[in-house]
C-alpha positions as CSV (number, residue, x, y, z in Angstrom):
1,X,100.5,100.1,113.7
2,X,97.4,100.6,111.4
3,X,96.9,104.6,110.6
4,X,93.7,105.4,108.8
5,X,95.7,107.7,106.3
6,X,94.3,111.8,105.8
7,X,92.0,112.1,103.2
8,X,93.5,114.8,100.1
9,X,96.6,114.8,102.0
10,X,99.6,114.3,99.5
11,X,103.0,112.6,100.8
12,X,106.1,114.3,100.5
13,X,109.0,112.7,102.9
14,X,112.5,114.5,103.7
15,X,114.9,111.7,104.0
16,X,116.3,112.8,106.8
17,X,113.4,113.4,108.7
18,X,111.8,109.7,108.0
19,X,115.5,108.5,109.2
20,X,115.7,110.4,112.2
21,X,113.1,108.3,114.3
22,X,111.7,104.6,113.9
23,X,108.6,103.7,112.1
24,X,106.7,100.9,111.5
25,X,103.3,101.7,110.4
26,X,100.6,100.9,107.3
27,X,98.4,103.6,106.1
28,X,95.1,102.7,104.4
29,X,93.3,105.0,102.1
30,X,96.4,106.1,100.9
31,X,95.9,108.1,97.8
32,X,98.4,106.2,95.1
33,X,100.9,109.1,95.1
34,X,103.7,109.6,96.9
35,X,107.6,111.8,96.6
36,X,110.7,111.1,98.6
37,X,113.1,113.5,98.3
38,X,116.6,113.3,99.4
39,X,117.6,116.8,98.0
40,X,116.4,119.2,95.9
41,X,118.1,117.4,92.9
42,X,117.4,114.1,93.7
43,X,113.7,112.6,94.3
44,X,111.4,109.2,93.5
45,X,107.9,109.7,92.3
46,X,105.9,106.9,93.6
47,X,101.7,106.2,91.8
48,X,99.6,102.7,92.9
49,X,96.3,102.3,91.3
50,X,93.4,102.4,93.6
51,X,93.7,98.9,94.2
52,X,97.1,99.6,96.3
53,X,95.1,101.9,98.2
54,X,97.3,101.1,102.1
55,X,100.9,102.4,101.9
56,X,103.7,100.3,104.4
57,X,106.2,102.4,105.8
58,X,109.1,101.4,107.8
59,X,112.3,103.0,108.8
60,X,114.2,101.3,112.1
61,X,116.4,103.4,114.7
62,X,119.3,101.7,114.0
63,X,120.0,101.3,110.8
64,X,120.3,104.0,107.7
65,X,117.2,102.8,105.7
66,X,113.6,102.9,105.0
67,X,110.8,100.8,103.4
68,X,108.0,102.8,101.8
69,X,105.9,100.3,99.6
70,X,102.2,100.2,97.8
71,X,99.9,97.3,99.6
72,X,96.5,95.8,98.6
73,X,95.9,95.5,102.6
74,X,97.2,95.5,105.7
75,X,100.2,93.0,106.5
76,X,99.7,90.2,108.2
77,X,95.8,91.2,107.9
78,X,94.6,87.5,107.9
79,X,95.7,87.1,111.5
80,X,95.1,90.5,113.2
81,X,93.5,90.9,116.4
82,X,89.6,91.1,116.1
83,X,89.3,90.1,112.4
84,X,90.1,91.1,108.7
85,X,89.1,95.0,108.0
86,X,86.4,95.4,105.7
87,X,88.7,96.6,102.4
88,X,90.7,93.4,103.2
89,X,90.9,92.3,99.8
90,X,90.0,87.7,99.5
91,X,90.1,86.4,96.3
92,X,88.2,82.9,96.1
93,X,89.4,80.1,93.5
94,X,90.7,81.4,89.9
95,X,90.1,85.3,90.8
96,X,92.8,87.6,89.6
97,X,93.5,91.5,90.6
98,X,95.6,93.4,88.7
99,X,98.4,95.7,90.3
100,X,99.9,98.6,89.2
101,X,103.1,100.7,90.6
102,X,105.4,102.9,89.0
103,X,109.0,103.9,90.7
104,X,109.9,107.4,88.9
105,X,113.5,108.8,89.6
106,X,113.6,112.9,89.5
107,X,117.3,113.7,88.8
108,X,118.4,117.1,87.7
Protein backbone atom coordinates (compact mmCIF):
# COMPACT_ATOMS: atom_id res chain seq x y z
CA UNK A 1 0.00 0.00 0.00
CA UNK A 2 1.43 3.53 -1.01
CA UNK A 3 1.41 6.02 2.26
CA UNK A 4 2.25 9.62 1.47
CA UNK A 5 4.85 9.64 4.42
CA UNK A 6 4.33 12.85 7.40
CA UNK A 7 6.27 15.66 6.55
CA UNK A 8 9.22 16.59 9.65
CA UNK A 9 8.22 13.39 11.11
CA UNK A 10 11.38 11.32 12.13
CA UNK A 11 11.29 7.31 12.21
CA UNK A 12 12.10 5.61 15.21
CA UNK A 13 10.73 1.73 15.12
CA UNK A 14 10.62 -0.60 18.41
CA UNK A 15 11.32 -4.03 17.09
CA UNK A 16 8.90 -5.55 18.70
CA UNK A 17 6.21 -3.38 17.85
CA UNK A 18 7.07 -3.52 13.85
CA UNK A 19 7.00 -7.42 14.58
CA UNK A 20 3.87 -7.64 16.33
CA UNK A 21 1.49 -7.03 13.17
CA UNK A 22 2.06 -7.40 9.24
CA UNK A 23 3.09 -4.75 7.06
CA UNK A 24 3.57 -4.17 3.66
CA UNK A 25 3.67 -0.63 2.81
CA UNK A 26 6.06 2.16 0.75
CA UNK A 27 6.32 5.62 2.11
CA UNK A 28 7.22 8.53 -0.21
CA UNK A 29 8.60 11.62 0.94
CA UNK A 30 10.35 9.93 3.34
CA UNK A 31 13.01 12.14 4.94
CA UNK A 32 16.42 9.95 4.47
CA UNK A 33 16.69 9.20 8.13
CA UNK A 34 15.63 6.52 9.93
CA UNK A 35 16.53 4.34 13.75
CA UNK A 36 15.53 0.81 14.57
CA UNK A 37 16.07 -0.04 17.85
CA UNK A 38 15.92 -3.36 19.36
CA UNK A 39 17.05 -2.27 22.85
CA UNK A 40 18.47 0.47 24.47
CA UNK A 41 21.97 -0.90 23.64
CA UNK A 42 21.53 -2.02 20.45
CA UNK A 43 20.18 0.22 17.34
CA UNK A 44 20.85 0.90 13.28
CA UNK A 45 21.08 4.41 11.99
CA UNK A 46 19.69 4.41 8.66
CA UNK A 47 20.44 8.12 6.04
CA UNK A 48 19.29 8.03 1.90
CA UNK A 49 20.13 11.11 -0.01
CA UNK A 50 17.11 12.84 -1.28
CA UNK A 51 17.15 10.91 -4.26
CA UNK A 52 15.90 7.77 -1.96
CA UNK A 53 13.22 9.83 -0.94
CA UNK A 54 10.16 6.57 -0.55
CA UNK A 55 11.12 4.19 2.27
CA UNK A 56 9.75 0.09 1.72
CA UNK A 57 8.71 -1.41 4.73
CA UNK A 58 7.70 -4.95 5.26
CA UNK A 59 7.37 -7.18 8.23
CA UNK A 60 4.86 -10.49 7.63
CA UNK A 61 2.71 -12.14 10.45
CA UNK A 62 4.35 -15.18 10.33
CA UNK A 63 7.61 -14.96 10.37
CA UNK A 64 10.28 -13.14 12.88
CA UNK A 65 11.57 -10.44 10.37
CA UNK A 66 11.35 -7.22 8.78
CA UNK A 67 12.45 -5.34 5.60
CA UNK A 68 13.00 -1.62 6.00
CA UNK A 69 14.84 -0.36 2.80
CA UNK A 70 15.67 3.25 0.99
CA UNK A 71 13.81 3.38 -2.64
CA UNK A 72 14.02 5.86 -5.64
CA UNK A 73 10.16 5.09 -6.18
CA UNK A 74 7.48 3.00 -5.61
CA UNK A 75 7.84 -0.83 -6.32
CA UNK A 76 6.49 -2.21 -9.10
CA UNK A 77 5.65 1.58 -10.03
CA UNK A 78 5.87 0.92 -13.83
CA UNK A 79 2.79 -1.20 -13.63
CA UNK A 80 0.48 0.37 -10.97
CA UNK A 81 -3.01 0.96 -11.37
CA UNK A 82 -3.78 4.43 -13.10
CA UNK A 83 -0.22 5.31 -14.11
CA UNK A 84 3.49 6.15 -12.78
CA UNK A 85 3.31 8.94 -9.82
CA UNK A 86 4.72 12.12 -10.80
CA UNK A 87 8.29 11.64 -8.58
CA UNK A 88 8.54 8.23 -10.51
CA UNK A 89 11.98 8.64 -11.40
CA UNK A 90 12.69 7.35 -15.80
CA UNK A 91 15.97 7.61 -16.87
CA UNK A 92 16.20 7.71 -20.87
CA UNK A 93 19.31 6.12 -22.78
CA UNK A 94 22.89 6.71 -20.98
CA UNK A 95 21.39 8.77 -17.90
CA UNK A 96 22.91 7.90 -14.57
CA UNK A 97 21.54 8.70 -10.79
CA UNK A 98 23.65 8.36 -8.17
CA UNK A 99 22.49 6.65 -4.78
CA UNK A 100 23.53 6.92 -1.51
CA UNK A 101 22.75 4.81 1.85
CA UNK A 102 24.49 4.30 4.91
CA UNK A 103 23.67 1.22 7.44
CA UNK A 104 25.15 2.63 11.02
CA UNK A 105 25.22 0.00 13.93
CA UNK A 106 24.76 1.84 17.56
CA UNK A 107 26.23 -0.74 20.02
CA UNK A 108 27.06 0.22 23.59
Amino acid sequence: MFKRWHKNAPLVLETGLVLSGACDDVYGGWLGSAMIRWSDKLALHMTANSTLDHLVLYAPTTRPFFCLEPASMVPNAFNMEGGLLPESLILQGSQTKVFTARFSPIVG
